[in-house]
C-alpha positions, -999 to +999 in steps of 0.1 A: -546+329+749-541+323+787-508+318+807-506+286+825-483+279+856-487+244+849-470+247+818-443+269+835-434+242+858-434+219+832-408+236+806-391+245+842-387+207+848-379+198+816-358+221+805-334+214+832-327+179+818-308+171+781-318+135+780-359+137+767-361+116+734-399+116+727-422+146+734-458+144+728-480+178+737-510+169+710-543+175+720-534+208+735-540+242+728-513+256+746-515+290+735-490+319+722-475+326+754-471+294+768-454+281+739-428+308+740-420+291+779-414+260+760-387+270+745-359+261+770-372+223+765-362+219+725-331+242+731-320+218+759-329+185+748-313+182+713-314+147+716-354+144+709-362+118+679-403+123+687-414+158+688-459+154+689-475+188+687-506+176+669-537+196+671-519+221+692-532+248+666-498+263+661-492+290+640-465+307+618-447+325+647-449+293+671-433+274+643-407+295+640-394+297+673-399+262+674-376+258+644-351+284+656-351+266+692-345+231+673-317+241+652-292+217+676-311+189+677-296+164+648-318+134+657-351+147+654-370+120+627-410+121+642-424+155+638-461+161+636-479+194+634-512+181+623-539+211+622-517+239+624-523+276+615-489+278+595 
């Protein structure tokens, strides 16, 4: 597990926008705590259709936040968690 500023910036960035549609983070192990920053991104786009989290190794307490933080979203249709630990 490691913190990444990059990752910071990123849900900083995005999560100060509602109009992101199509996500796609696969290919990264973001680890525990930077996937708590992302957060603020699915609460504040509820408008994404394409949500890629792919080989991102998440697992059963990543999902859930995930799932708690998408609970407004009422387009989401694309949602791959390929190689997770759930």
């Amino acid at each position: 597990m490691y913190n990444s500023l990059g990752i910071e910036h990123f849900s900083i960035a995005l999560g100060g926008t509602d109009r992101l549609q199509e996500l796609d983070l696969s290919e990264n192990n973001i680890g525990t705590a930077n996937f708590v920053l992302l957060q603020r991104v699915f609460k504040k786009n509820i408008n994404i259709e394409l949500l890629n989290l792919a080989d991102c190794r998440l697992n059963g307490g990543q999902a859930m936040l995930m799932c708690d933080s998408l609970m407004q979203n009422q387009k989401l249709k694309y949602l791959y968690i390929r190689n997770s630990n759930l």
